[in-house]
FIDRENPA-496885 format. One line per field, with one value per residue (C-alpha): residue in one letter; x, y, z. Coordinates in Angstrom, 2 decimals, padded with zeros to 5 digits. Layout:
% residues N
residuo = A  ...
east = X  ...
north = Y  ...
up = Z  ...
END
This chain:
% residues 191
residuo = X  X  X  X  X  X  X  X  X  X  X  X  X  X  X  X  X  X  X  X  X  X  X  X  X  X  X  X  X  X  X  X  X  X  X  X  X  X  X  X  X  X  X  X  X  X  X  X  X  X  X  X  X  X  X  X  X  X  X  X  X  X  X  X  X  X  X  X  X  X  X  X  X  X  X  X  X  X  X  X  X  X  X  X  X  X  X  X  X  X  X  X  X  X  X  X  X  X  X  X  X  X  X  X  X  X  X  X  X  X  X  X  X  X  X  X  X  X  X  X  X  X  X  X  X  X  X  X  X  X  X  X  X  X  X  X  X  X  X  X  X  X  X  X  X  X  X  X  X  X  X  X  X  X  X  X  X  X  X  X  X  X  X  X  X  X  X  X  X  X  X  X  X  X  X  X  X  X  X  X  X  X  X  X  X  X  X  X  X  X  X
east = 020.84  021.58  023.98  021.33  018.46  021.02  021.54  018.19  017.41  020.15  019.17  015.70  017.07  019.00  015.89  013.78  016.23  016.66  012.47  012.58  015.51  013.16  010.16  012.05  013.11  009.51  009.41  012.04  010.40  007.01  008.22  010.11  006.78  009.43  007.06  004.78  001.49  -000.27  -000.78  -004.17  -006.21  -005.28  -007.28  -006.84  -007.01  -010.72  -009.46  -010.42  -008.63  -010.90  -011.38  -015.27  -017.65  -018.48  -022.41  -024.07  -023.91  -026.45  -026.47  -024.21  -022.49  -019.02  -018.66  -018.69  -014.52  -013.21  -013.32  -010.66  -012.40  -010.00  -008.18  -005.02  -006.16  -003.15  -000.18  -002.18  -002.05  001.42  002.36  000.13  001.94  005.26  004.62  003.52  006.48  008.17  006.12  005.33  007.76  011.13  009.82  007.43  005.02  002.22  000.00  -003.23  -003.51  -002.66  -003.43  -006.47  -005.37  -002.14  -004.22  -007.09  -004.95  -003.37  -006.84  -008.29  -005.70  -006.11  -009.71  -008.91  -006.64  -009.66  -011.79  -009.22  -009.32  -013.47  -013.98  -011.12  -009.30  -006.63  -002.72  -001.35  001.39  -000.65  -002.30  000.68  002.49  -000.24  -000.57  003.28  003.52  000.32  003.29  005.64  003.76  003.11  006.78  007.63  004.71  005.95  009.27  008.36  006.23  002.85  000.97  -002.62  -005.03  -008.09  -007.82  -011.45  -012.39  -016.07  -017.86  -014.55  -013.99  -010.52  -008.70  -008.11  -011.92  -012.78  -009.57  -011.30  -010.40  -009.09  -006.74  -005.79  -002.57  -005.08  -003.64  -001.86  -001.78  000.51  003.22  003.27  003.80  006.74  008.08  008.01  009.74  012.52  012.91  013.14  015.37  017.96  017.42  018.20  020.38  023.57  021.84
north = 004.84  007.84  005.69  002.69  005.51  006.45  002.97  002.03  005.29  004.49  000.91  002.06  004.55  001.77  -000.43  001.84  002.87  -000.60  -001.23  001.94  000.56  -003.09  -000.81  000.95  -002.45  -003.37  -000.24  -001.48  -005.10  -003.57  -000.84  -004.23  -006.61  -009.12  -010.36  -013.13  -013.22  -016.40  -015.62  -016.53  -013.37  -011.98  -011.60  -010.61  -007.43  -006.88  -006.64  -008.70  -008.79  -009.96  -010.35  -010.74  -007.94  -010.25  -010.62  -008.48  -010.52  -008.52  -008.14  -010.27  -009.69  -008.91  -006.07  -006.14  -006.25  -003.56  -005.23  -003.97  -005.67  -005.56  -007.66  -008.02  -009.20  -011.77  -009.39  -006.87  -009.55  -010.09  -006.06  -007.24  -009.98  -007.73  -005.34  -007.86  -008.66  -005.39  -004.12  -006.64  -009.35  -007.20  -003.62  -005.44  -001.96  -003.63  -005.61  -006.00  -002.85  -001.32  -003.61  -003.00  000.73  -000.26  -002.95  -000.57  002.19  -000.27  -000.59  002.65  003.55  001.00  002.00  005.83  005.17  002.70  005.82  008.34  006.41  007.61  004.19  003.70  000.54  000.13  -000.56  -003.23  -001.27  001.63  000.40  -001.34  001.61  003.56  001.45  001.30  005.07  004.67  002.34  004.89  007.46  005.39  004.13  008.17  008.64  005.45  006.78  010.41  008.72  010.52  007.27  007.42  004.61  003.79  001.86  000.13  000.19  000.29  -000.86  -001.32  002.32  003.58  006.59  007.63  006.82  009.78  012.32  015.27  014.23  017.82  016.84  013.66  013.26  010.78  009.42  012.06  010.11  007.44  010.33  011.51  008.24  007.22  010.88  009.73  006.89  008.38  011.22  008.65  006.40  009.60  010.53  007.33  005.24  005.72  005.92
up = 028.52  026.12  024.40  023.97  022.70  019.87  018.69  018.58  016.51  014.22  013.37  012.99  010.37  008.80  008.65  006.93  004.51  003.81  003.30  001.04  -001.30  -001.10  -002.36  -004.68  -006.01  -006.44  -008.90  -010.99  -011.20  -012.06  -014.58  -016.19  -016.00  -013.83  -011.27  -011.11  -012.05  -011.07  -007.36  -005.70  -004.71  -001.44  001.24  004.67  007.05  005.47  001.85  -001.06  -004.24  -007.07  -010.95  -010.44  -008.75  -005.33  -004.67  -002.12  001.27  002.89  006.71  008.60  012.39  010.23  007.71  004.14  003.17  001.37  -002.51  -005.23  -008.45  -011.23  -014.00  -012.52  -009.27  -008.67  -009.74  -007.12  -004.77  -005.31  -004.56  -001.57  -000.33  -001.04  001.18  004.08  003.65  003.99  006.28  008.42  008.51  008.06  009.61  012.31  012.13  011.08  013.93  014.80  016.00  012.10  009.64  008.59  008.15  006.14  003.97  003.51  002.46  -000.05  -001.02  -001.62  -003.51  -006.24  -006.37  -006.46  -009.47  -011.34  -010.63  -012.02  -015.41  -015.79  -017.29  -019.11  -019.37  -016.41  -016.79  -014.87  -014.40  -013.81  -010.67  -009.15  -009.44  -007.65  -005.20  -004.78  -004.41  -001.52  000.70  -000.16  001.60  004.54  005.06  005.50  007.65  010.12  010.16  010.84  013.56  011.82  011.01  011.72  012.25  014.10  016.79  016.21  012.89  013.03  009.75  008.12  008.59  008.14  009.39  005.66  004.47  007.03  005.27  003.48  -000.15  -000.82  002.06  001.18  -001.37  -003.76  -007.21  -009.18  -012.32  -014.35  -015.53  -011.99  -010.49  -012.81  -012.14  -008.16  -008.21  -010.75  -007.90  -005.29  -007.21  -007.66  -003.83  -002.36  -004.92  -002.89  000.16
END
C-alpha cells in the first residue's frame, strides 16, 4: 500500500510540473503576441468576458456573473480557455465543486490589474500576464494542498472576494509580473 501511496505522489509531482512548464509556455506565447485573438468571449463558471459594459439585469433567481469588461476580451478568453485546459482537462482539479473559485479568481485578477492602471489605458499583455501569474499562484496552492474555495457560493461570492485585501497577494504591477515569470522560467527550465 506504501509502495502504491509513493507512486501516486510521484506522478502527481510529475503532473504538476508538467502544468507549470504548460503555463510557463503560455508566458512565452504572450510576452511574443503568438496566440490567437479571434476567440468568442468566454463564459462559464459565473464569468463573463466582454468588450461592452453588460446592462443591469436587475433581480433575477440567478446572480449577476462576475463581468471583466475590457478590450481584449477574446485573447482573455483565450488565457481562459488555456487554463481549462490545464487545469481541468490535463490536472482534473477543477469540478463543480471549484470552478467557480478557480474562474472567479481568474477574474478578479484581471479587474484588480484594470483598477491598478487608475484609468489608464490597459496592455494586452499586461492583463494576460496578470492573470497568468493569478493561475500561477493557484497551481502552488493545489499542489501544496492549500486551495480554498467555498463550497456554496452564495451571490457569486468567492472565497477570495471575502480575503482581507492587505492579505491577499493582489497585482504587483507589469515589471513585477515579467520579473515572476523570468524567476520561474530560471527555477524550473530543467526541471
Amino acid at each position: 500500500m506504501e509502495r502504491f501511496i509513493d507512486e501516486a505522489k510521484k506522478e502527481m509531482k510529475e503532473e504538476f510540473a508538467e502544468a507549470r512548464s504548460r503555463l510557463l509556455s503560455i508566458a512565452r506565447q504572450i510576452e511574443k503576441g503568438a496566440y490567437p485573438h479571434d476567440r468568442r468571449n468566454w463564459s462559464g463558471a459565473d464569468v463573463v468576458i466582454t468588450s461592452k459594459a453588460p446592462k443591469p439585469s436587475g433581480d433575477g433567481f440567478y446572480p449577476e456573473p462576475r463581468y471583466v469588461v475590457t478590450n481584449f476580451s477574446q485573447e482573455l478568453s483565450w488565457l481562459f480557455e488555456e487554463m481549462r485546459g490545464i487545469f481541468s482537462e490535463f490536472l482534473g482539479v477543477i469540478d463543480g465543486c471549484t470552478k467557480i473559485e478557480f474562474y472567479g479568481r481568474l477574474a478578479n485578477m484581471a479587474m484588480r490589474y484594470q483598477q491598478r492602471l487608475k484609468g489608464k489605458p490597459e496592455s494586452e499583455r499586461g492583463l494576460l500576464l496578470a492573470v497568468l501569474h493569478e493561475a500561477f499562484a493557484m497551481l502552488e496552492e493545489m499542489e501544496e494542498g492549500r486551495f480554498q474555495f467555498l463550497i456554496i457560493a452564495e451571490g457569486n461570492t468567492i472565497f477570495d472576494d471575502l480575503i482581507n485585501r492587505a492579505e491577499s497577494r493582489g497585482y504587483l504591477g507589469v515589471d513585477k509580473t515579467r520579473e515572476f515569470f523570468e524567476e520561474m522560467e530560471r527555477r524550473f527550465h530543467d526541471a
